[in-house]
C-alpha positions in Angstrom: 21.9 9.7 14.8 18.5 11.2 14.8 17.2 13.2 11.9 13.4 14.4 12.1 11.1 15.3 9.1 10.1 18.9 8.6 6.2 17.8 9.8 7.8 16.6 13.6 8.1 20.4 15.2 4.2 20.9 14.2 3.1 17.4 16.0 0.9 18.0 18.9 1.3 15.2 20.9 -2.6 15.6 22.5 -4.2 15.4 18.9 -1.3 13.5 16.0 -3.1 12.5 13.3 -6.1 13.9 13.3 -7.5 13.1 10.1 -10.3 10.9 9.2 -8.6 7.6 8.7 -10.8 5.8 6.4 -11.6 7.9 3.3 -13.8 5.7 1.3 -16.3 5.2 4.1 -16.7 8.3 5.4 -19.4 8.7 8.5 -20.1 11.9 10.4 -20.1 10.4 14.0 -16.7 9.5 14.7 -14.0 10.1 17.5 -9.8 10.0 17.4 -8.2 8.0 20.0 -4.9 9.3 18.9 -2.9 11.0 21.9 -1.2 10.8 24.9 -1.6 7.0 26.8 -0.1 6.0 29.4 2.6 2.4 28.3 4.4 -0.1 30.0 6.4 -2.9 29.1 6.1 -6.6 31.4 7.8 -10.0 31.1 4.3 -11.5 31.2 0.8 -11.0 30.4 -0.3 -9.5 33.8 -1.6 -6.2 33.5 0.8 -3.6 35.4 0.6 -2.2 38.6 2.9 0.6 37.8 2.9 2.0 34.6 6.3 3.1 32.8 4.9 6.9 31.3 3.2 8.6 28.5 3.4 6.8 25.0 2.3 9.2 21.5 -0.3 6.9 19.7 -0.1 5.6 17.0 3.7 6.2 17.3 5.7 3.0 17.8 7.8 3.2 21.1 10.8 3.1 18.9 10.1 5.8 17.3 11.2 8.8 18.1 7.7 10.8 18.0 6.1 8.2 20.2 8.4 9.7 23.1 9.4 6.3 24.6 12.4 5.2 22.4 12.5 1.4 23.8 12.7 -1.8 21.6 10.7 -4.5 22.1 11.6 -7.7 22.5 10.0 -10.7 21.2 9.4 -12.5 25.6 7.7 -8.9 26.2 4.7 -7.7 26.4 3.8 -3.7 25.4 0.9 -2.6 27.4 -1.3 0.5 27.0 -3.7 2.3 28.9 -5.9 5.4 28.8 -9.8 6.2 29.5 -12.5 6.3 27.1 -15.9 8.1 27.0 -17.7 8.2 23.9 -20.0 11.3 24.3 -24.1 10.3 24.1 -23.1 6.9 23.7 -24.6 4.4 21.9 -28.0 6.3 21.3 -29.7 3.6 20.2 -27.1 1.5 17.8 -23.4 0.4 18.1 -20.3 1.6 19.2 -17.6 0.2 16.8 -13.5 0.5 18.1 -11.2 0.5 15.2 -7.1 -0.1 15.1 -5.9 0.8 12.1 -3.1 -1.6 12.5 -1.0 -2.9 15.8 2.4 -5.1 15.4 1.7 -7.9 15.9 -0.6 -9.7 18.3 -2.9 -7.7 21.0 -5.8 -8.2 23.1 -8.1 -5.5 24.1 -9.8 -5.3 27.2 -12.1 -2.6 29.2 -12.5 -2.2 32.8 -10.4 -5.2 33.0 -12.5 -7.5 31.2 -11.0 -8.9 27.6 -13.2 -7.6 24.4 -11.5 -8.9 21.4 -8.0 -9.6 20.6 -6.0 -9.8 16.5 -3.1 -11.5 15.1 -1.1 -9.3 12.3 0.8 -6.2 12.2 -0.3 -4.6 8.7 -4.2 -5.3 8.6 -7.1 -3.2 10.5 -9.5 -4.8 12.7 -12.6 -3.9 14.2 -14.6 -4.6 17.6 -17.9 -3.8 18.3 -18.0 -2.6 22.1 -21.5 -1.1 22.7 -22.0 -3.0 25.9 -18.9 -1.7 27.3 -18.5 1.8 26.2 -22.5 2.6 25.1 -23.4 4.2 28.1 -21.4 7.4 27.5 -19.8 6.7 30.5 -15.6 7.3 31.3 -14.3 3.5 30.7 -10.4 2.3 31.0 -9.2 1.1 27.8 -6.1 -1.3 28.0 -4.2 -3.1 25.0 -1.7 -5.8 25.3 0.6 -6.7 22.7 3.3 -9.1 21.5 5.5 -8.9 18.4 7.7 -11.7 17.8 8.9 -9.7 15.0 11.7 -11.8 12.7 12.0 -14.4 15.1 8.6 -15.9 14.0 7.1 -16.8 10.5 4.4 -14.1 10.9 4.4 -11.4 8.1 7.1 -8.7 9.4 8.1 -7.0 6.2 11.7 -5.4 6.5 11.9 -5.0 9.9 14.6 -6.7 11.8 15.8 -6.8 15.3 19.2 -7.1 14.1 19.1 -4.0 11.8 21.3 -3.2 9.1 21.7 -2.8 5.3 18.2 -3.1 3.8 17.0 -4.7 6.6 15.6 -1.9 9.1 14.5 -1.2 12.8 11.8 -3.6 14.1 9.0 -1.3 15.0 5.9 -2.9 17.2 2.9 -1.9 18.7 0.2 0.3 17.8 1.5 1.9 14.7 -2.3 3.7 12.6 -4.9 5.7 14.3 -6.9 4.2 17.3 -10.9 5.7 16.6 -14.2 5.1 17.9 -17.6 5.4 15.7 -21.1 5.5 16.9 -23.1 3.4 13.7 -26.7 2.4 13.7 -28.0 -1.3 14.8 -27.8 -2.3 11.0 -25.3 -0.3 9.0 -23.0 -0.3 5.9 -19.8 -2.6 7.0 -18.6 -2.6 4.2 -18.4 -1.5 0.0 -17.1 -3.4 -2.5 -17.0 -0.9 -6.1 -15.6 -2.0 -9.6 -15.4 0.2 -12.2 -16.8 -1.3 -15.6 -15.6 1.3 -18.1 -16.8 -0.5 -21.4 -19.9 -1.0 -19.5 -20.3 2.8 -18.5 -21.6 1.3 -15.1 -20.0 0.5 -12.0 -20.4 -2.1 -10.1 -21.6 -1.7 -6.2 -22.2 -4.5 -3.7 -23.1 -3.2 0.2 -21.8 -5.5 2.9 -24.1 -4.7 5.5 -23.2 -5.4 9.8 -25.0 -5.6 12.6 -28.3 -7.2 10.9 -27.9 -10.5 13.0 -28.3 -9.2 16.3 -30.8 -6.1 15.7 -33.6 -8.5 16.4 -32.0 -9.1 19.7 -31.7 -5.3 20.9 -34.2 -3.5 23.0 -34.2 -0.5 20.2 -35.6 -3.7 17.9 -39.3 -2.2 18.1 -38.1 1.8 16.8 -36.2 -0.3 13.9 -37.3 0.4 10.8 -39.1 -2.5 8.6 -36.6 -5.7 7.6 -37.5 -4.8 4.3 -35.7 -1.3 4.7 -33.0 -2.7 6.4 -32.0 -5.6 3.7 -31.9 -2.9 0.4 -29.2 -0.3 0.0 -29.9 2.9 -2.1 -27.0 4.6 -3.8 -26.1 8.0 -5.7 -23.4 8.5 -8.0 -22.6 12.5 -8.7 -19.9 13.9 -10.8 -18.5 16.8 -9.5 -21.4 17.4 -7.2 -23.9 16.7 -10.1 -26.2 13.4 -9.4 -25.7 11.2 -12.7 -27.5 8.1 -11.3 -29.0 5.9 -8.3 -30.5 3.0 -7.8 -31.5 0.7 -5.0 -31.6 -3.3 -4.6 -30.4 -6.1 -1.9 -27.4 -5.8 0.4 -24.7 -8.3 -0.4 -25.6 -8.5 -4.3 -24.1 -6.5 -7.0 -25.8 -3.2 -7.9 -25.2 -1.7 -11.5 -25.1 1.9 -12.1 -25.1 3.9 -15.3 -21.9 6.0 -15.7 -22.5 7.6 -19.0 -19.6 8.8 -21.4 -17.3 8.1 -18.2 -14.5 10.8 -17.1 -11.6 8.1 -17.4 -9.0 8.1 -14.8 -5.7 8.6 -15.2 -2.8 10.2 -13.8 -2.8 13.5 -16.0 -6.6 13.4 -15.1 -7.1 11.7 -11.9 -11.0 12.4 -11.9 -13.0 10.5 -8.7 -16.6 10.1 -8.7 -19.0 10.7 -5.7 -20.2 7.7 -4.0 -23.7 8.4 -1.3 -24.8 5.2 0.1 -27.6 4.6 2.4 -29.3 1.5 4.5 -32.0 2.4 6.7 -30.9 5.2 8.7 -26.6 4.9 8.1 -25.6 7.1 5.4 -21.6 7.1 4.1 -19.7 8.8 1.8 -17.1 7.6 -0.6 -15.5 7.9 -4.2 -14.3 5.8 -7.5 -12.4 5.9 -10.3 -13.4 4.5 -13.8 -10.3 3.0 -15.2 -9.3 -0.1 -16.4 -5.5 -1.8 -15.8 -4.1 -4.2 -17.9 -2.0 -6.3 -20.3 -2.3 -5.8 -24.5 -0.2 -5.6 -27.2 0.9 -2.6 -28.8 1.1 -1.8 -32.4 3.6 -4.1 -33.0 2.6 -6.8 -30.8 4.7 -6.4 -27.8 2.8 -7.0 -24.7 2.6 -3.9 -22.5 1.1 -2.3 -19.6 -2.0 -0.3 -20.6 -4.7 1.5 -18.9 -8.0 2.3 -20.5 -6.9 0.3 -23.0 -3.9 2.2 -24.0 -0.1 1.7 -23.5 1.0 3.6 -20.4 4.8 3.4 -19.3 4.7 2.8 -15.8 8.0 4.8 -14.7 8.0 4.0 -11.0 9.8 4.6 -7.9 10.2 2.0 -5.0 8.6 3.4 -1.8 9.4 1.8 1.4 7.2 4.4 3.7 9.9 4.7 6.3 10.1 7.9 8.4 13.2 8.5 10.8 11.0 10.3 13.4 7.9 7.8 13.0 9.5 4.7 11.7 6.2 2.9 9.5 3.8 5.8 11.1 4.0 9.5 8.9 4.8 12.2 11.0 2.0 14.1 9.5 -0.7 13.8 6.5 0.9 16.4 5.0 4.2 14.4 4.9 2.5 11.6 2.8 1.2 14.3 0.9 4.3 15.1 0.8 6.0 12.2 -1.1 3.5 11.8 -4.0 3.4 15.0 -5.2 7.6 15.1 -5.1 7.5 12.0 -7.3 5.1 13.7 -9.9 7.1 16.8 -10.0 9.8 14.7 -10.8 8.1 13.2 -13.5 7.2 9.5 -12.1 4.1 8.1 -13.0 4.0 5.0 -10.3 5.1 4.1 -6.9 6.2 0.5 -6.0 4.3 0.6 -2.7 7.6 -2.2 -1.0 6.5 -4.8 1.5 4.4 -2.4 3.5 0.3 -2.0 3.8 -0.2 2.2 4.4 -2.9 4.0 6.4 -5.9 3.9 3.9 -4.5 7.8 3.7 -1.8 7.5 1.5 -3.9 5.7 -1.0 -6.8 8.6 -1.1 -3.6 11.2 -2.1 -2.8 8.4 -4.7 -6.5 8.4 -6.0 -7.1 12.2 -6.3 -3.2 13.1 -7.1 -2.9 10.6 -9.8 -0.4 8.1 -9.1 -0.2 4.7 -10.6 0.3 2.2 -7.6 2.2 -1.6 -7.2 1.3 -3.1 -4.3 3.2 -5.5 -2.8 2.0 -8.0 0.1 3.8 -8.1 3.2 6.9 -11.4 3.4 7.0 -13.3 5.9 8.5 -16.9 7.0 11.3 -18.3 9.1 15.2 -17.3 8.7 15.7 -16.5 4.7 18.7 -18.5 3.3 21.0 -16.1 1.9 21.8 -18.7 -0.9 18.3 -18.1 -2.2 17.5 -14.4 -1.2 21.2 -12.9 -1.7 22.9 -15.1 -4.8 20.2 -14.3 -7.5 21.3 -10.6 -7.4 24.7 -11.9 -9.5 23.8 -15.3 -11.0 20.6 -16.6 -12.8 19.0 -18.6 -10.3 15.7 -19.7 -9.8 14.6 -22.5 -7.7 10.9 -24.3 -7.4 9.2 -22.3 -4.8 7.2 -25.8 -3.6 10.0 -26.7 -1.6 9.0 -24.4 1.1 12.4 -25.0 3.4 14.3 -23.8 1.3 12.5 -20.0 1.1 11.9 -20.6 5.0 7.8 -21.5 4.4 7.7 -24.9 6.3 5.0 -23.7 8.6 1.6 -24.9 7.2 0.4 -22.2 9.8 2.6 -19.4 8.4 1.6 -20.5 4.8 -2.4 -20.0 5.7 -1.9 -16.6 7.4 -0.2 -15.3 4.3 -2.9 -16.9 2.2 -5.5 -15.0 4.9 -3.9 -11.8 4.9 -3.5 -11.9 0.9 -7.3 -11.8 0.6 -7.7 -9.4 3.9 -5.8 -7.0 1.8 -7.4 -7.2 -1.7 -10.3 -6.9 0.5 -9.2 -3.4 2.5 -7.2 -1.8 -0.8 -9.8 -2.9 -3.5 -11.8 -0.3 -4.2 -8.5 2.3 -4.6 -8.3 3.2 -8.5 -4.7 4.0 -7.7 -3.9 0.6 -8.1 -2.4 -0.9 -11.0 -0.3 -4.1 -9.7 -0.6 -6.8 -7.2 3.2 -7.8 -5.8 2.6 -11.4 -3.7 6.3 -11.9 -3.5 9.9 -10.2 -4.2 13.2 -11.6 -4.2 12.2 -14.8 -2.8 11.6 -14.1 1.0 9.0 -16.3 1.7 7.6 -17.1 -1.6 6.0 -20.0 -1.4 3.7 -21.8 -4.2 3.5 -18.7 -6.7 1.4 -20.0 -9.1 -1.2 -21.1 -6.8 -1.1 -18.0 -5.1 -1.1 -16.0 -8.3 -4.8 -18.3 -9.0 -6.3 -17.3 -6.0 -5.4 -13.7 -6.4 -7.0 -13.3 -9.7 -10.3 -15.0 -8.1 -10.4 -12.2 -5.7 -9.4 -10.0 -8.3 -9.7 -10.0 -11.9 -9.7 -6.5 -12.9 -5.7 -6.1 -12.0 -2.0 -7.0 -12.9 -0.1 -9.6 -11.1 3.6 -9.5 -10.7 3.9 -13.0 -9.5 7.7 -12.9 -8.3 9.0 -10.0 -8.4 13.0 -9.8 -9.2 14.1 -13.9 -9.4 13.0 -17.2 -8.7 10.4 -16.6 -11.4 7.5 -19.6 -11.9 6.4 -18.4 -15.6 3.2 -16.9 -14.5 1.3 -13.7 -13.7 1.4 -10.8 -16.1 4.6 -9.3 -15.8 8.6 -11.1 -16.6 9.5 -9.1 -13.3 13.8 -8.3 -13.6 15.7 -7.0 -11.0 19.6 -5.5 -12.4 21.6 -3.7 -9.7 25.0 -5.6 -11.0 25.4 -6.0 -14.6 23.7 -3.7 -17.3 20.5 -3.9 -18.9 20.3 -5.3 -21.9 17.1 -6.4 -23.9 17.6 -10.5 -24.3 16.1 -12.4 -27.8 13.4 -14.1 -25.0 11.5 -10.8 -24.8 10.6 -11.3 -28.3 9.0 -14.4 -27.3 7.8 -13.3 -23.7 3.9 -13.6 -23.3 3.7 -11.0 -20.7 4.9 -7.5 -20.1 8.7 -7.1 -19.5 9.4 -4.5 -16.6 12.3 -4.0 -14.3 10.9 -4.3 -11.3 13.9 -2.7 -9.1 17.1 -1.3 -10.3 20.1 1.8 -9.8 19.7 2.4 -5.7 22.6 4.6 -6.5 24.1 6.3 -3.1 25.5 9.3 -2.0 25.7 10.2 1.3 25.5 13.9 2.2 26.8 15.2 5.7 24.2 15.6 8.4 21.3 13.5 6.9 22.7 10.3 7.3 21.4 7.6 9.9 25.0 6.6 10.8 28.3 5.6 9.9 26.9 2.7 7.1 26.7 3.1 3.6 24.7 0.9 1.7 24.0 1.3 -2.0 24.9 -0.4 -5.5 27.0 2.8 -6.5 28.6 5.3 -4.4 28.9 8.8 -5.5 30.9 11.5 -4.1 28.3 14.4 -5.0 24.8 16.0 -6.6 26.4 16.5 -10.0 28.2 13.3 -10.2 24.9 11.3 -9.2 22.9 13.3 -11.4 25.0 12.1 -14.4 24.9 8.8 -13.4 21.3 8.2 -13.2 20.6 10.0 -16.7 22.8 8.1 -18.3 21.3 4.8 -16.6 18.5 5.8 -18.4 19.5 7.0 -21.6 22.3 4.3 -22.5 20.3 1.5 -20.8 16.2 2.1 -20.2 16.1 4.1 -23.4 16.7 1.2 -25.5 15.4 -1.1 -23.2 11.9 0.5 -24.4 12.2 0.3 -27.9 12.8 -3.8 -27.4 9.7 -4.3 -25.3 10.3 -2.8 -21.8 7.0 -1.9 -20.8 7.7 -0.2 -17.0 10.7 0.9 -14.7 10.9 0.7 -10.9 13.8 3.6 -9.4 15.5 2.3 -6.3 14.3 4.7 -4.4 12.2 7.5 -3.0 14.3 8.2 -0.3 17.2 6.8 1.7 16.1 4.6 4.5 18.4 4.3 7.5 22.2 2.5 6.3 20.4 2.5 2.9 21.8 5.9 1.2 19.6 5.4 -2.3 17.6 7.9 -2.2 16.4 10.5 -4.5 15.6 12.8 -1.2 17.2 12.1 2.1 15.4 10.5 5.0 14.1 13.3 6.7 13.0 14.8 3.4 14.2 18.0 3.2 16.9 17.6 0.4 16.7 16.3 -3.6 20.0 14.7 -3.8 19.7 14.5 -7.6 19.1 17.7 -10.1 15.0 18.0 -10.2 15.5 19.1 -13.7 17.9 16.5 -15.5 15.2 13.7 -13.7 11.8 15.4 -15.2 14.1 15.8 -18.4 15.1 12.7 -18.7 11.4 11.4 -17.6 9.8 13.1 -20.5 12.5 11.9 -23.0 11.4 8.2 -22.0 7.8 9.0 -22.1 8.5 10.3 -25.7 10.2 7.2 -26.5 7.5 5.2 -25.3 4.9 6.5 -27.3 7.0 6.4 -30.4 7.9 2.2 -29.9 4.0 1.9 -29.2 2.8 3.2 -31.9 2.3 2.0 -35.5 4.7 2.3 -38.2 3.9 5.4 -39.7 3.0 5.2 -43.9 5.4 5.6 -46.0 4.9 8.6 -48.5 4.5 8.3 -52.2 7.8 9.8 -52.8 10.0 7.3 -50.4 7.7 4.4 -52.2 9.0 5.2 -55.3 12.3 5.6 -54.1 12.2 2.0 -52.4 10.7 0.8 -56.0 13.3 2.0 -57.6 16.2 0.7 -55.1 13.9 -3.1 -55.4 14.4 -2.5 -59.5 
């Protein structure tokens, strides 16, 4: 059963997505490949003779928006095709073809002839094709792709070919915005920014492309001098107002003042201006000064603070699922969409599951205020259900070096996760949205946590690290990461001696299924409900008879299973298509606040006691 999302009837099919698709480097030459293509799908990897129709990119062909409505199988190949003409051309620098992300192995070629080519469905990738598409001239565009999907041990996420329960449909192809961008010869590549909020500075290093070849290009002698092209200047503004710039080399960190700095922060999410120039590219882009981390509170209970302070981290777990568009949005709007629900309803964070998003979603996070876990995308051979499945009802954890047994005994698999960890730290890195790195959940390909965990505090010291998130916990990272869907939650006499933050990392995914939004004839949830009220009554008393005291013993965050139902999966707080709450909005932001309230009160220090109940206690003592 179909159900679209409110955002589907206003998709033009000539021009989806149109937005700029990379928000924190913004350029002014750029143009959206988005659209109509023409598809087909082969046995092999001869390009077609024939081709099958017209394909909606960046829409998967099996979703419904992408008008084809095929799945592809893993001995396939999905081929694409449409012309290309960059207006003026090159003029003088480079001509730079992004993918925001294709599933899961392509090669690109023009006019027949192969340009480039990228293994992994989550990760953006970029080809410099000035010699093909420069001229301004029409060119033919082609992209072939294979996606093994859960047959492989490539990173897959939840997709499945075999669908069902929390396991969903295998999606493949291109699946984010397709974009050209005319750049000068030597131009910003990339920016790396870290906020230093005790500092009052932040922290800028400018990754510079296309300085290895300018030498080579005919345009070398109208280049300006290497000395030009090997310094980067940049402005910092505050609400349009210019508080600092400075210039020094490309590829070393440049400090800049940030005096008395607006702190981010959910109930302020303020973003600075970011200008950067290197000889004639100029980009645009934004930061937040905040810092994320683990302290004790007043009484000495480690907990999740930000800017220093105790923050409860009430979360909701976000697969970014769409029945229409499957991992693609139907609109901007629609991720706009989901954020600012969760707010209304009180949430403070978004457990971002086992999916990368267009760098769009994470802009709404920035300047909406919304705290952000991150979690890396799972991959590996067939899971055991032993190890993924038994841990929900007995306390199991196993040694994740004995990589069979979590389906990790590819060497090859284990370096492409390892690759891909520090490709994403790389692309998300400078959001301010994020709070918490997630490298594995529940055991589906976790492999060698605590080395992992190592190597992602080299590439990033400035976050959280939930290390395993739910069971098969290795003792490290910052968080004791608890899963409870079966039994009740109860505070245990370890927290008392836990070293790191205590958080329940996913629990409730209470269900109720409401006619004519359901996905089909499945059911799957932890509790079935029968109607609005009834589910509404459940989940406030969750909260009040089991997170509620949970707090005041050292529970430092909570993760809501989930933002909206998700195929057989019938969790939701809104239904799949969006268009209905399925619990009271009031009794959730009531029951929010209460816990918030509660929070702040088991933070804090113990208050004096006045003159009159000292006596009193004196006199009680004598």
């Amino acid at each position: 059963m179909s159900r679209r999302t409110p955002w589907a009837e206003g998709l033009d099919p000539d021009h989806p997505l149109p937005e700029y698709p990379r928000p924190q480097l913004v350029r002014e030459h750029w143009q959206n490949l988005n659209g109509r293509w023409s598809y087909a799908v082969t046995g092999d990897a001869l390009e077609p003779r024939e081709w099958d129709g017209e394909i909606v990119v960046p829409f998967s062909p099996e979703a419904e928006l992408s008008g084809v409505g095929r799945q592809l199988q893993p001995d396939e190949h999905l081929w694409y095709r449409r012309t290309v003409r960059l207006e003026g051309g090159a003029r003088g620098g480079r001509v730079l073809l992004h993918f925001g992300a294709v599933d899961q192995r392509c090669r690109v070629l023009v006019d027949g002839a192969q340009v480039g080519g990228h293994r992994g469905g989550y990760l953006p990738f970029t080809l410099d094709v000035t010699a093909q598409l420069g001229d301004g001239e029409p060119h033919e565009l082609v992209v072939d792709v294979v996606d093994p999907s859960d047959t492989s041990f490539h990173s897959r996420g939840k997709q499945a070919l075999r669908r069902g329960g929390i396991w969903y449909t295998a999606q493949s192809g291109i699946w984010q915005t397709v974009w050209l961008e005319r750049v000068p010869a030597v131009h910003v590549a990339a920016l790396r920014v870290r906020p230093l909020l005790e500092a009052e500075a932040v922290e800028l290093v400018v990754e510079a492309g296309g300085w290895p070849e300018a030498s080579a290009l005919p345009e070398a002698s109208a280049l300006p001098e290497a000395s030009a092209l090997s310094e980067a200047s940049a402005i910092v503004r505050a609400a349009g107002r210019e508080i600092a710039r400075a210039t020094g080399p490309v590829g070393e960190p440049l400090r800049l003042p940030v005096p008395q700095p607006r702190r981010w922060h959910p109930d302020d999410p303020f973003l600075y201006e970011l200008e950067v120039r290197l000889g004639e590219d100029r980009v645009e882009s934004y930061f937040g000064m905040r810092s994320v981390g683990i302290a004790p509170d007043a009484h000495g209970r480690p907990r999740l603070v930000l800017n220093g302070e105790p923050i409860l981290h009430a979360a909701v777990l976000d697969q970014g699922y769409w029945p229409d568009g499957l991992y693609t949005p139907p609109s901007d709007v629609a991720l706009v969409h989901d954020i600012e629900e969760m707010k209304a309803l009180g949430f403070t964070a978004l457990r971002k599951h086992i999916k990368i998003e267009p760098l769009r979603w994470y802009h709404h996070c920035d300047r909406l205020g919304m705290l952000v876990w991150q979690d890396f995308v799972n991959g590996g051979r067939r899971y055991h259900p032993a190890v993924v499945t038994l841990p929900v009802k007995l306390p199991l954890r196993l040694d994740d070096r004995r990589h069979r047994r979590f389906g990790r005994q590819d060497a090859e698999g284990r370096a492409e996760f390892l690759a891909e960890l520090e490709e994403t730290v790389r692309l998300l890195g400078n959001a301010p949205s994020i709070a918490v790195w997630v490298p594995f959940n529940e055991g589906w390909g976790q492999f060698d946590a605590l080395a992992v965990t190592a190597r992602l505090r080299e590439l990033d010291p400035d976050r959280v690290i939930d290390h395993a998130s739910g069971w098969h916990d290795q003792g490290g990272g910052d968080l004791r990461s608890l899963h409870v869907y079966f039994r009740k939650l109860r505070p245990e006499r370890g927290w008392r001696r836990e070293r790191r933050a205590i958080v329940v990392s996913e629990y409730g995914g209470y269900s109720l299924r409401l006619p004519g939004h359901e996905f089909g004839p499945r059911e799957f949830g932890y509790r079935r409900y029968a109607g609005v009220d009834e589910l509404t009554e459940a989940f406030v008393a969750l909260h009040r008879d089991e997170i509620a005291p949970a707090i005041d013993a050292g529970l430092g965050g909570y993760v809501y299973t989930q933002l909206s139902d998700v195929e057989d999966e019938l969790n939701g707080l809104l239904t799949a298509d969006r268009t209905v709450r399925k619990l009271h909005a009031a009794r959730v932001r009531e029951v929010n606040a209460e816990l918030a309230a509660r929070f702040a009160k088991a933070v804090a220090p113990a208050p004096h006691p006045t003159r009159k109940a000292q006596d009193a206690s004196h006199d009680h003592r004598a």
